[in-house]
C-alpha positions in Angstrom: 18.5 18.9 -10.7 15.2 19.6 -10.1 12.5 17.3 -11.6 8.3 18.6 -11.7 5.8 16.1 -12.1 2.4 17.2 -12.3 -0.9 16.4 -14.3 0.6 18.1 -17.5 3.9 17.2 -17.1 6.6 14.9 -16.2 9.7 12.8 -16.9 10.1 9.4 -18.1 10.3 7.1 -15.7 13.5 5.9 -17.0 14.8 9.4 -17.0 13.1 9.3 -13.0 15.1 6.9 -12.0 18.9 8.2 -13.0 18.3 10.4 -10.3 20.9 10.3 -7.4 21.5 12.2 -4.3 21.4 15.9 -4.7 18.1 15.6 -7.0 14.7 16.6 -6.2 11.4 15.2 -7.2 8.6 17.9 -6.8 5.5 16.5 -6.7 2.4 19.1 -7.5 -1.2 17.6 -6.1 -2.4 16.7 -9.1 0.1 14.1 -10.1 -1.2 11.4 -8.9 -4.1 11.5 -11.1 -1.5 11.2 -13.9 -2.6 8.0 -16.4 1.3 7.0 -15.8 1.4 7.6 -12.1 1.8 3.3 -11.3 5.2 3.8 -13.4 6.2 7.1 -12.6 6.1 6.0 -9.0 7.5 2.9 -9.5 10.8 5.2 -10.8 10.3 7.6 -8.1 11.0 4.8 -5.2 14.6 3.5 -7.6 15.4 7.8 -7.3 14.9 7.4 -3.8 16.9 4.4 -3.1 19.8 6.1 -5.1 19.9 9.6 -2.7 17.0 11.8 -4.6 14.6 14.1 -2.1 11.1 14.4 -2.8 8.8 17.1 -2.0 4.9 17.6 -2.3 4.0 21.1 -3.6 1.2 23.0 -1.8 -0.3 24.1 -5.1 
């Protein structure tokens, strides 16, 4: 599965963090000025420890 978190829109975090290997967090450039971003990153680093990719969009 492939996950999209940008200004507008994004997961829960506790949603973010079922991720496993095989999943992808796509991060667009505006994400980190989310409101949530201290959470949604917090989640992002419990996907990564369980196998999930993350990629940085271009635009």
């Amino acid at each position: 599965m492939t996950v999209l978190i940008s200004h507008d829109r994004a997961p829960s975090p506790g949603d973010l963090r079922q991720l496993a290997r095989g999943d992808v967090v796509e991060l667009a450039p505006s994400a980190p000025g989310r409101h949530d971003w201290p959470s949604l990153l917090s989640a992002i680093t419990t996907a990564v420890a369980r196998g999930a990719d993350v990629v940085w969009r271009r635009s």
